[in-house]
ZADORO-500173 format. One record per atom (N, C-alpha, C, CB): x, y, z; residue in one letter. Coordinates in steps of 0.1 Angstrom, whole numbers, plus 5000, padded with zeros to 4 digits. Glycine has a CB too. Example, Ala and Ser with C-alpha at 12.3 -4.5 7.8 and 13.67 -1.06 7.14 Angstrom:
2
513249435078a;512349555078a;513249675078a;511349555090a;512849785071s;513749895071s;512950005079s;514149945057s;
END
This chain:
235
500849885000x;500050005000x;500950125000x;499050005012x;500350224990x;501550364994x;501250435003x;501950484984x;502250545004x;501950635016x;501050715013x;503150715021x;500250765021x;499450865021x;500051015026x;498250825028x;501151005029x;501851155033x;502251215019x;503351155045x;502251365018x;502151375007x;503651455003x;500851435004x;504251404992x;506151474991x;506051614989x;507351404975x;507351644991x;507851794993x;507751774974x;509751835004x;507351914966x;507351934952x;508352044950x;505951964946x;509251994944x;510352064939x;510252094925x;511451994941x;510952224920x;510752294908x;512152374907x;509352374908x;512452314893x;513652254887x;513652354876x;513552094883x;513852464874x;513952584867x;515852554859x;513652754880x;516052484849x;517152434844x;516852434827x;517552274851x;518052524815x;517652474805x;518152384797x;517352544801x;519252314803x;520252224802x;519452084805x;521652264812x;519252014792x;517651944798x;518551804804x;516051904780x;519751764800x;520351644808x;520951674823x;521651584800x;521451804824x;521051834842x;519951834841x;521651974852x;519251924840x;517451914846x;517151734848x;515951994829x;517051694840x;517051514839x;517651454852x;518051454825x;519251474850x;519751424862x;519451404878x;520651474863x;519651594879x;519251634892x;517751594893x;519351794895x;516751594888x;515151504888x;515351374896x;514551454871x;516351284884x;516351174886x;516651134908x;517551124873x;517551224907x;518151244922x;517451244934x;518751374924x;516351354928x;515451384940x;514651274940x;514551524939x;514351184927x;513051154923x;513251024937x;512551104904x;514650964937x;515150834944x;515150874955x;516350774940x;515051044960x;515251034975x;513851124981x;517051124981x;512551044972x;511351054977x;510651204973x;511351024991x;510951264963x;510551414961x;510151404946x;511851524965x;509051504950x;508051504933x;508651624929x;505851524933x;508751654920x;509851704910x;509351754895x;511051564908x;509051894894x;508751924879x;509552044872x;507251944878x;510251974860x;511352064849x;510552164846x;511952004835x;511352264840x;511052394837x;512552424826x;510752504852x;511752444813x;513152494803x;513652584802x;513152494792x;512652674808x;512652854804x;511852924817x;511452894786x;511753014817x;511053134825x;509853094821x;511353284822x;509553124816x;507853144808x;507353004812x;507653174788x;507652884809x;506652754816x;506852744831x;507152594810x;507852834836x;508152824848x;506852934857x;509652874849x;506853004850x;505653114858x;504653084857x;505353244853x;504252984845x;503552894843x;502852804853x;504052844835x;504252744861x;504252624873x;503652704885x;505952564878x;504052824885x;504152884900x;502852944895x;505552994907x;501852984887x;500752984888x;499752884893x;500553014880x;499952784887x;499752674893x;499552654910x;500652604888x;500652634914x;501352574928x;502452584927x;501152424932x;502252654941x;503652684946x;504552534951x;503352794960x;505652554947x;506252434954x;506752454966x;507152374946x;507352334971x;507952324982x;509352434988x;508152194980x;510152344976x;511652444966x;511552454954x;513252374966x;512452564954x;512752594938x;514152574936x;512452754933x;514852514930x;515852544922x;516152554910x;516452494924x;516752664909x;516852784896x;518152824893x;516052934899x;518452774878x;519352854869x;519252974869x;519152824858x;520653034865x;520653154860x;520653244849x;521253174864x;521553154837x;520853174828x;520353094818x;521253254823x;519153204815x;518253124806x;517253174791x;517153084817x;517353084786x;516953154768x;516053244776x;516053024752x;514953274779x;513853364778x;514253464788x;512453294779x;515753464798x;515453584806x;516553574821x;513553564810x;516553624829x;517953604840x;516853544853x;519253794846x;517553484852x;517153374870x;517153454879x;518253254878x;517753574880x;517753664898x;516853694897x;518453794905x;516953784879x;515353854885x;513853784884x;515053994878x;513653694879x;512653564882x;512553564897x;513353374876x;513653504904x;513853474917x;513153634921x;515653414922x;513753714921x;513153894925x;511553864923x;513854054910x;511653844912x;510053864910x;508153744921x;510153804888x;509453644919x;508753504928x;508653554944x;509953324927x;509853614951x;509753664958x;509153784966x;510253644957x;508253854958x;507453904959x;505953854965x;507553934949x;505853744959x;505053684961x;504653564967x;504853684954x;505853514972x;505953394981x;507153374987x;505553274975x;507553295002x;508553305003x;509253145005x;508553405011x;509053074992x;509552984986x;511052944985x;509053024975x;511552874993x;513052814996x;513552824978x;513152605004x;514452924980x;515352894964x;516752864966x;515553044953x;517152794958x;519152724957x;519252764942x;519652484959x;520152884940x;520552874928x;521852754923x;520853034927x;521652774912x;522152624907x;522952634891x;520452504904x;524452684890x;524452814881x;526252804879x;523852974890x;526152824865x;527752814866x;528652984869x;528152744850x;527753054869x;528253184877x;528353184893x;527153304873x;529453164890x;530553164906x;531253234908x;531553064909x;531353374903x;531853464911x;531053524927x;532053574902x;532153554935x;531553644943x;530153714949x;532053704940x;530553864934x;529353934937x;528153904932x;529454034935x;528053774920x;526653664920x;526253584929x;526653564913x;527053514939x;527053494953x;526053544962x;528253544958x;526453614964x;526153734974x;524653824967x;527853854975x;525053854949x;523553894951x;522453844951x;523253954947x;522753654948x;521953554952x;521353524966x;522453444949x;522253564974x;521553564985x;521053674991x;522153504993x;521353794982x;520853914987x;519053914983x;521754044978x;518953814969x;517453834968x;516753704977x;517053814949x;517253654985x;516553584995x;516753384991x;514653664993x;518153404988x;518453274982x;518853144994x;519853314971x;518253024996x;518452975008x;520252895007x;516952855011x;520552864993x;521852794989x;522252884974x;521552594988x;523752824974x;523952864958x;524852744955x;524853044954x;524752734943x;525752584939x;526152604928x;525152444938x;527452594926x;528152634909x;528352524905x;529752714907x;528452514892x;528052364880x;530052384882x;526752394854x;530652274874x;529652134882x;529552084891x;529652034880x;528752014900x;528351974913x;527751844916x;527552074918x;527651814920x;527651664927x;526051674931x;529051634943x;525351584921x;523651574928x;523751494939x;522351504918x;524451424946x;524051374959x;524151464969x;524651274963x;525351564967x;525451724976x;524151794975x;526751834969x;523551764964x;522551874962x;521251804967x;522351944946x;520951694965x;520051634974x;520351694991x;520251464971x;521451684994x;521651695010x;521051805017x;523051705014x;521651915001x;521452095008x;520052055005x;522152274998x;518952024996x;517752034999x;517251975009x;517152004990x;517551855015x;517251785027x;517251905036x;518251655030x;517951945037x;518552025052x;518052165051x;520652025054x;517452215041x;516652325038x;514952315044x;516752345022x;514652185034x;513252175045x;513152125055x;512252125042x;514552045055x;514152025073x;514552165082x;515351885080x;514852245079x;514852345086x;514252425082x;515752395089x;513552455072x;511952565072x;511052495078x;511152615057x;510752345078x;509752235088x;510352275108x;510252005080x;511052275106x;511252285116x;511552435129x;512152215113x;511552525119x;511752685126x;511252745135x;511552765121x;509852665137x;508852695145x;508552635157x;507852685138x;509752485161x;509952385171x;510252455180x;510852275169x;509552405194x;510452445205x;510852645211x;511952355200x;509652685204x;510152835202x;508452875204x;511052885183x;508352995217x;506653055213x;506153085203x;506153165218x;505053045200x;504553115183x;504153235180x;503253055177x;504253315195x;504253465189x;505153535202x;502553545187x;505553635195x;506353715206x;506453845205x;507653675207x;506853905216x;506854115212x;507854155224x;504754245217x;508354225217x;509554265222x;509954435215x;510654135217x;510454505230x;510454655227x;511654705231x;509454735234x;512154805221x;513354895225x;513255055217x;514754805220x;513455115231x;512855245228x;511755315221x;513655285224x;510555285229x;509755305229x;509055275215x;509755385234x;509855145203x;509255105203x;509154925197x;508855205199x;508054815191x;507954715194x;508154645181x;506854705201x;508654515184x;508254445168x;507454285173x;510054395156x;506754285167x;505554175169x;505954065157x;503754265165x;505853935164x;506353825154x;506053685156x;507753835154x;505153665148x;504253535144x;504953435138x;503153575134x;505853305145x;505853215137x;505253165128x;505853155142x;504553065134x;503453015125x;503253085110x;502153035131x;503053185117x;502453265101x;503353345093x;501253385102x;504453355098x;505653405091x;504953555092x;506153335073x;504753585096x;504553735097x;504953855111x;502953735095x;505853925108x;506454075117x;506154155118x;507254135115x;505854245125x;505254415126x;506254515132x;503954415137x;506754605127x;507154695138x;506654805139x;508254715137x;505954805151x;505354965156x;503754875148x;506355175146x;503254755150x;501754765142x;501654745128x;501154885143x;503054765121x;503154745102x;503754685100x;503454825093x;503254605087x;504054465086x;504654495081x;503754335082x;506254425079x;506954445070x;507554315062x;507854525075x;507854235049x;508054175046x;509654135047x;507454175038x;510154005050x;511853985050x;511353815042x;512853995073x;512753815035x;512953705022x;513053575035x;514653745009x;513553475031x;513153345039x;514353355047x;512853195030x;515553365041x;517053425045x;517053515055x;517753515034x;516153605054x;516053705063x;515453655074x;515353825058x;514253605071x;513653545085x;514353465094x;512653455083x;515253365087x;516153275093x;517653355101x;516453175081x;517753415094x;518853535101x;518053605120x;518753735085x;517253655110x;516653745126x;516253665137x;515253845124x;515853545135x;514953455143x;516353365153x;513753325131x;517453395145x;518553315148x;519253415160x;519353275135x;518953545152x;519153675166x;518853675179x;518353775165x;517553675176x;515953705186x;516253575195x;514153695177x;516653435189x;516653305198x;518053295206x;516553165188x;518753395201x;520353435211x;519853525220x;521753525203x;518653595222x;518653725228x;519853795236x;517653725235x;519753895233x;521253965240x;522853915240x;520953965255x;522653825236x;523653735235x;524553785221x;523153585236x;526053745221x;526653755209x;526653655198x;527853775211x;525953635185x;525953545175x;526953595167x;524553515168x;528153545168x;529253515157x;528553475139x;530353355164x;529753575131x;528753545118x;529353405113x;528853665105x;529853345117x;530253175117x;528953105120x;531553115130x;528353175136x;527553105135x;526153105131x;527553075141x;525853235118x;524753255119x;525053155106x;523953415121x;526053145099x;526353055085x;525552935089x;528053015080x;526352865100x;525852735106x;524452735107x;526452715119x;524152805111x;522752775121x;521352825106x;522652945140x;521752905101x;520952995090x;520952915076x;521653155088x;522452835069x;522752835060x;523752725058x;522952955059x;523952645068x;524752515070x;526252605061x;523752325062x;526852705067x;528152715058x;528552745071x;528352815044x;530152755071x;531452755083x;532052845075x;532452585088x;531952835059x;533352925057x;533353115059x;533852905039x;534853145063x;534653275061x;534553315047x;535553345067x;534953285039x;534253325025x;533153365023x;534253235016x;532053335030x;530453375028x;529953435043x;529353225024x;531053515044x;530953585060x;530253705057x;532553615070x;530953765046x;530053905040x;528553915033x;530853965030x;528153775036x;526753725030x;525953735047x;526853525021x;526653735051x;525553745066x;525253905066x;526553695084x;526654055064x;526554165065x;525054195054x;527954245064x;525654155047x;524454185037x;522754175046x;524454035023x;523054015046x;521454005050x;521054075064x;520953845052x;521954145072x;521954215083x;521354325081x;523054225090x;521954395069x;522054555068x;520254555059x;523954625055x;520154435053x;518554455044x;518054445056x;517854335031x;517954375067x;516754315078x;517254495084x;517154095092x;518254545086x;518054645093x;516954785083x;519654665097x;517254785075x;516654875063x;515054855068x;517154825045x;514754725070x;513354705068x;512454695084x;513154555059x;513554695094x;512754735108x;513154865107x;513254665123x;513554925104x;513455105103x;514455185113x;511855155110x;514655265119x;515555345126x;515955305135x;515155435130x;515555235142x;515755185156x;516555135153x;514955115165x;517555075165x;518655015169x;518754825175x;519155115179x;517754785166x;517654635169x;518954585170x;516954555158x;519354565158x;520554495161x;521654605161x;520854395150x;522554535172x;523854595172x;524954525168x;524054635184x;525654555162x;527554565160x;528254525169x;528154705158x;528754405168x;529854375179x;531154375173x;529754245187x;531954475167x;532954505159x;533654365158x;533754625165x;534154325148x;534854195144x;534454045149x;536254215149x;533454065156x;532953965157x;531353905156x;533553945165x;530054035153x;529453955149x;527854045152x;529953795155x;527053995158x;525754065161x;525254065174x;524754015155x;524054155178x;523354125190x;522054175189x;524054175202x;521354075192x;519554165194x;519354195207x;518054055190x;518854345208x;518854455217x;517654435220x;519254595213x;516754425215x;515154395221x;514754295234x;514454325210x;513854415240x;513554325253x;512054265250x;513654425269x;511954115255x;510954065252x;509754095265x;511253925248x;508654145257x;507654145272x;507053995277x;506054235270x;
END
């Protein structure tokens, strides 16, 4: 008899149709429903449809550039993305994870690695909400930010503000240190399963957007050379 639980659906934005094929084949053996995408356009196609679980997305592609796809999806959902891409510099890096990117992986790469990083992605968006209150409020200087597990939703001062899935996982990783110092080693670890300093300036990044989008106040602070601290007192 099969299972009645129902698989995580992954979407496979690749126009290289023997990787697309491959990496399918990968997921398909380690229990995950899985649908290709050649181009942009059948892809927007998909996500009209249903949203998937993950996305992993090329960068380039005949009909158009993968960030800004990814830019545009993110708007509208906040859908686990691994770019998957033979652009491996740096500042593609970085502005992959600047648009709210959960992994990046340069060709060529090893699909049993990439099975892992997807494993360990939903097991940690399934899991973010374990062992933690499902809502909390917390104030500094007069004033508050309000924050709904469950529902993925933040307020500061009463108004929501949106943060990419990156972002959520960043701040929540804060807020669960409270007051405490989180080294940017370990927000890699904890946020993004990475150790290296090479992707140390991928944490400032997502610091300085999450700061832009709580507004003036002084949530987080700067612990010069070594890392962060959330200043918020919880009521």
């Amino acid at each position: 008899m099969e299972s009645s639980e129902q698989k995580d659906l992954i979407y496979i934005v690749e126009d290289h149709e023997v990787i697309a094929t491959g990496v399918k084949q990968y997921l398909e053996m380690s229990d995950f429903d899985c649908d290709v995408f050649l181009n942009l356009t059948s892809a927007r196609e998909g996500f009209a449809k249903k949203v998937p679980s993950l996305l992993i997305q090329d960068v380039m592609l005949p009909d158009g550039d993968g960030f800004e796809f990814v830019r545009e999806i993110k708007k509208q959902s906040d859908v686990p993305v691994i770019f998957m891409t033979a652009r491996g510099e740096e500042s593609d890096r970085i502005l992959g994870f600047e648009l709210g990117a959960d992994d990046y992986i340069t060709k060529p790469f090893s699909p049993k690695e990439l099975v892992l990083r997807v494993k360990a992605i939903l097991k940690r968006v399934s899991s973010n909400t374990e062992e933690m209150p499902e809502k909390q409020k917390f104030t500094f200087d007069d004033e508050s930010i309000e924050i709904d597990r469950i529902a993925h939703k933040i307020a500061v001062d009463g108004e929501s503000i949106v943060l990419t899935a990156a972002e959520w996982r960043v701040l929540l990783c804060l807020i669960d240190h409270e007051h405490l110092l989180v080294t940017r080693s370990q927000i890699l670890e904890e946020c993004f399963d990475y150790a290296s300093e090479s992707y140390e300036r991928i944490v400032d990044t997502h610091i300085k957007n999450i700061r832009a989008k709580l507004g003036e106040n002084s949530w987080i602070e700067t612990v010069r050379g070594y890392g962060y601290r959330f200043v918020g007192v919880q009521e």
